[in-house]
Steps between C-alpha positions, in 0.01 A plus 500: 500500500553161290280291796278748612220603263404851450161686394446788465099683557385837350186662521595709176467311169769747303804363794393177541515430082856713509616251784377212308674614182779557686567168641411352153802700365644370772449122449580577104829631599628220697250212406549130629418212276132506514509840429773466215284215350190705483664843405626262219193379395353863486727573291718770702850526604664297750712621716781247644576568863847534567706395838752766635801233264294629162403170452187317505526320817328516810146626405347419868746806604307761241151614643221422269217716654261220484469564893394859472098574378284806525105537502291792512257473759380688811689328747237708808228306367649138353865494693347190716355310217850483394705350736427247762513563887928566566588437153710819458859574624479852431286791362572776348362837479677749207414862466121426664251782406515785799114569519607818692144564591414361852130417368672298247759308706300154494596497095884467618636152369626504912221583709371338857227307310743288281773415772312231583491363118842587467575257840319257364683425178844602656679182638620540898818673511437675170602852347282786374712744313347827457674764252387851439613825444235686712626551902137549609363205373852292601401644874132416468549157395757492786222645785 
């Protein structure tokens, strides 16, 4: 993931903050110079990357996470405000909220209303991942 950049979107506040903490430890853990200069100037602990020799060579080989972002938004209502038209390569869809209900079906993060959105922002040629754990909904989405 070094040249592709990554964001994540969450409708609920409590995962979206644990994400973001998450890649801050992250960043903390294996920070580049930027970071390292202003964890230093916070006053925390710097961690020095190390290569695979133990030294401290080749930093551009360690990930720094400065790629990777989440934000907690509702992506139904603002996922086209964005991204531009074919800006994504791929979307993905983790552990999406069932609605088993058929009256509530249009509240599915994957419904017939927002292929179109999702076509818009998804380059030509590119991948939507979808991962759950619930068959229906896997064969629903599938119909």
């Amino acid at each position: 993931f070094p040249d592709s950049i990554v964001l994540g979107v969450e409708i609920r506040a409590r995962v979206a903050r644990y994400a973001q903490e998450r890649v801050e430890r992250l960043r903390r853990n294996d920070p580049d110079e930027f970071t390292r200069k202003w964890l230093q100037r916070i006053g925390r602990d710097v961690a020095v990357p190390r290569d695979d020799d133990g030294d401290d060579g080749d930093d551009a080989a360690i990930p720094t996470y400065h790629n990777v972002n989440v934000i907690q938004c509702n992506a139904i209502k603002f996922l086209p405000f964005y991204f531009r038209r074919a800006q994504l390569d791929k979307i993905s869809f983790c552990f999406a909220d069932p609605h088993f209900k058929a009256k509530t079906h249009r509240r599915r993060i994957i419904n017939h209303a927002l292929l179109p959105e999702y076509a818009y922002i998804l380059r030509e040629g590119g991948l939507l991942h979808v991962i759950t754990d619930v068959k229906d909904l896997f064969e629903w989405m599938v119909e």
